[in-house]
N, C-alpha and C positions, 0 to 999 in steps of 0.2 A: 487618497482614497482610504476610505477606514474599511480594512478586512477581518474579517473572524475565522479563526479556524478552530474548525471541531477536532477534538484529537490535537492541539497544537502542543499538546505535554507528552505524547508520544515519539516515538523512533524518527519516522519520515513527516510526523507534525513538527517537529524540533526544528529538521534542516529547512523545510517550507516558512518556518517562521524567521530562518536566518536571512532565506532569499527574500521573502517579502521586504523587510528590514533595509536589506542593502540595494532593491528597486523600490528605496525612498515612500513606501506604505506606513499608514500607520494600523499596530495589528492587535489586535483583541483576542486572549485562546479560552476556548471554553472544553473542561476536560477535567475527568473525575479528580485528578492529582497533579499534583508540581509533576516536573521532569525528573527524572531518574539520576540524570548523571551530569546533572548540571544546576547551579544556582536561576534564579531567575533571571531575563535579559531585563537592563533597565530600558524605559520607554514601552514595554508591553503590555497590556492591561489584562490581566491574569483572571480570572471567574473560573471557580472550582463548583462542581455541579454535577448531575449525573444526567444522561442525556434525555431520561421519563420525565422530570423536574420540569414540567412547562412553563412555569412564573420566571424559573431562573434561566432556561432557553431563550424568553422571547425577551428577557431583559437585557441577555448578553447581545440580541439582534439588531439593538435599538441603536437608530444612528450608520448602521452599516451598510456598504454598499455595493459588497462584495463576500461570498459564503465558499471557504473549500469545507467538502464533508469527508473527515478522514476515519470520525469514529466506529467501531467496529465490538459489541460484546463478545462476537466467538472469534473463532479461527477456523480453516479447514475439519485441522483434527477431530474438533471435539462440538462442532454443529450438528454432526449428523445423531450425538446421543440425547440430545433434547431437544429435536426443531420448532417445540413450539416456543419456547425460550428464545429461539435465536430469530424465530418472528417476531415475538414480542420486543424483546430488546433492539432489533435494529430496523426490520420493516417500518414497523408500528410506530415507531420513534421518529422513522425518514419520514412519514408521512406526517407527522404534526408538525415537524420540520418546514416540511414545502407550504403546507397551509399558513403557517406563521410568515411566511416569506411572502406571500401572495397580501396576507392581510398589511404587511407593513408595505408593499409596494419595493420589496428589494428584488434588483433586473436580474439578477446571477449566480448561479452556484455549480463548485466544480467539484465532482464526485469521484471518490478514488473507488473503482472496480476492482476487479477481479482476473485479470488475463488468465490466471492461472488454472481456474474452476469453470469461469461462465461457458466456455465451448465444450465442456465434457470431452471425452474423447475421440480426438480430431481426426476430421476425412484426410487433410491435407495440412501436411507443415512447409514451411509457416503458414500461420494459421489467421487470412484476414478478418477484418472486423465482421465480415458479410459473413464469414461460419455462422451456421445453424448452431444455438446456443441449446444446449445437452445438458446442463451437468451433471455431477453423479452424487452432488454432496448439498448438505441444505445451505451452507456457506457462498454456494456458486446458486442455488436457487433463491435465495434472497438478495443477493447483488443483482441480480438478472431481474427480479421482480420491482426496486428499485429502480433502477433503469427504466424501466417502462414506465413508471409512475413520474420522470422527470420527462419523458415525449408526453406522458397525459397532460402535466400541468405546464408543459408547453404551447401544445394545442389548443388548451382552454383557456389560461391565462396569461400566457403572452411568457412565461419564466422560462429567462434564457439558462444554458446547462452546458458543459462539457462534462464526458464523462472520460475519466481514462481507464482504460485496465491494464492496472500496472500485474508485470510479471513477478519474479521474486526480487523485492530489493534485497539489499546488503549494505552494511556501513559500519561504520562508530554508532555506536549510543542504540544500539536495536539489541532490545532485551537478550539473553542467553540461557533460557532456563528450559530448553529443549519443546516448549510448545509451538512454536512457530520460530522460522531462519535457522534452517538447516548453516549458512555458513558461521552463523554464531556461535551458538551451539557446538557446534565443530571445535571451533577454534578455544572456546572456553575447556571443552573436556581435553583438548591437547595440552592447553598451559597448564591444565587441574593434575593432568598424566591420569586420567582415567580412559576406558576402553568405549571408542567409537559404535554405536549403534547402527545399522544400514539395513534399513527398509527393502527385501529384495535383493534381487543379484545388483546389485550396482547398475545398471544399463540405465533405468529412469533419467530422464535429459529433461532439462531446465531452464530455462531461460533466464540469466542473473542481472538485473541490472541496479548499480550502484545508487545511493540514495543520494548523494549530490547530483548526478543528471538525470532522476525523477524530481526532486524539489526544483530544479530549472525549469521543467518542463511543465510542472505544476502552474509556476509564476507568469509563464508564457500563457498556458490557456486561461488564465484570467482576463487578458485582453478582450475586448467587447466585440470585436467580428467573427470569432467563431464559435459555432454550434454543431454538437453532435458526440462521437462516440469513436476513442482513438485509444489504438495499442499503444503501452508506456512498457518498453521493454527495450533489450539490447541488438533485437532480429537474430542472438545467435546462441544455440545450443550448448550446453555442457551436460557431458553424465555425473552421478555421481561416483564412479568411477574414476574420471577423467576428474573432477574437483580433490580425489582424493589425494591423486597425484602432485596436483597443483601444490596443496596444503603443504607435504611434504617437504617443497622446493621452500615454501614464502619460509615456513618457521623452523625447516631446517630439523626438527626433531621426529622422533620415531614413532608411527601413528599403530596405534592397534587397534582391530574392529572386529566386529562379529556381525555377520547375518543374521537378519532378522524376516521371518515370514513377511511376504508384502504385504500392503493392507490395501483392500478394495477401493478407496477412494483416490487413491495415486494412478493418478492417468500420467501413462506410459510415455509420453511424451507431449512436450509444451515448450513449440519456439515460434515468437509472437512477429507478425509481419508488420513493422514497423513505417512502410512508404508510403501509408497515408498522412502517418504523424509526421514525417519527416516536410513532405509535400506541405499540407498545412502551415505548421508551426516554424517552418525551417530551423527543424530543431535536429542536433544527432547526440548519441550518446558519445560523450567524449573519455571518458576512464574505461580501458580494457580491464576486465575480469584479475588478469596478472599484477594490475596496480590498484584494483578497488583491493584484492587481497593482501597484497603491503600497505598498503594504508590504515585496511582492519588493523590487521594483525599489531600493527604499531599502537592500535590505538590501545588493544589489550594489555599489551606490553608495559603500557604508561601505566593502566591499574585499574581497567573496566570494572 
């Protein structure tokens, strides 16, 4: 099966293209840049492009028969200070997206959400797919509006879809320049020995799940019987807080940090009920937080 991934030169694009690779796909990435921290794989057919570019979109699409969409122009952070930028660039873009798929007659596409933003702040944790989607940032309102536009062109044209909403991954190779992954981030100002930033009292809980059993789980909802819209997370809470501790133990050095005023778009709390994805996919996350954190950490060690 020939797959494309959008985003496949990114963090969790990277490891998805490891897994496709080793369940025997052949894979195509289309994505503004090479990968960061890594040469090219041989056997992958690389298309550099930006995701407005529709001659170059619908060229990368051609032959394929299988779509993950991982690309993303914002982040939480920094959606909310130009929303219509983060329309343009990513709604507007999903949506010539899907029309292209429809014109070329490709059955499938799997979409990486948002666990983290689409519920806004939650009645109840964990928090199942069935929550009432809220959010409070333009980042979780165009994930959310997306989503809907993949039930539209399902209902109308038959285009089958999984969506995930993944929680916070974590791993090797996820950028560290403090805009987005907090454990990166983290761990980069510890080796740098500069002073930790923390949003709030520390209390904020998160749900962390490692980016090797989200690219598993990625690989998995590509199979052709399922349809619909599942949490990709670990089902279980961490504060930051409680992460700083951890950090402490993994790298064994002396962390320093300062409070920082919260900021309004940090919902209070976010741990993702995973028994449907579990139920579905018979998938679990298999790296506890303790060993996705020595694995980072190693990986920084080596020369991130």
């Amino acid at each position: 099966m020939m797959v494309l991934v959008l985003g496949g030169g990114g963090f969790i694009g990277s490891h998805l293209v490891d897994g496709l690779l080793a369940a025997g796909h052949r894979v195509r990435v289309f994505d503004r840049s090479p990968e960061l921290y890594r040469a090219p794989l041989a056997g992958v057919d690389y298309r550099l492009g930006d995701f407005s570019d529709v001659p170059l979109l619908a060229e990368a699409l051609e032959g394929v028969d299988l779509v993950y969409h991982l690309l993303s122009t914002t982040v939480p952070s920094t959606s909310n200070l130009d929303p219509i930028a983060d329309v343009n660039g990513n709604l507007v873009n999903s949506l010539r997206l899907l029309q292209l798929m429809v014109q070329k007659n490709i059955p499938k596409i799997i979409y990486l959400s948002s666990g983290g933003t689409v519920y806004g702040i939650p009645e109840c944790v964990p928090i199942p797919e069935t929550h009432p989607l809220r959010p409070i940032c333009s980042y979780g309102v165009v994930k959310v509006a997306i989503e809907n536009y993949l039930h539209m062109f399902h209902e109308l044209h038959g285009l089958q879809y999984v969506v995930l909403r993944a929680s916070n991954p974590y791993g090797e190779r996820q950028g560290h320049a403090g805009v987005q992954g907090v454990i990166g981030t983290f761990m980069q100002k510890i080796l740098a020995g500069d002073q930790i930033e923390i949003w709030g009292d520390g209390r904020v809980v998160r749900d962390y799940i490692y980016v090797g059993d989200l690219a598993e789980l990625c690989v998995i909802a590509g199979r052709p019987e399922k349809v619909g819209v599942f949490n990709a997370g670990s089902g279980e809470g961490t504060s930051i807080n409680e992460l700083i501790n951890k950090l402490k133990s993994v790298t064994g050095m002396n962390l320093t940090y300062v409070n920082r005023s919260g900021r309004g778009y940090d919902v209070p709390r976010v741990v993702l009920d995973i028994g449907s994805t579990i139920s579905n996919f018979g998938w679990l996350p298999s790296t506890t937080l303790d060993r996705g954190l020595i694995t980072t950490w190693n990986w920084f060690l080596e020369g991130a």
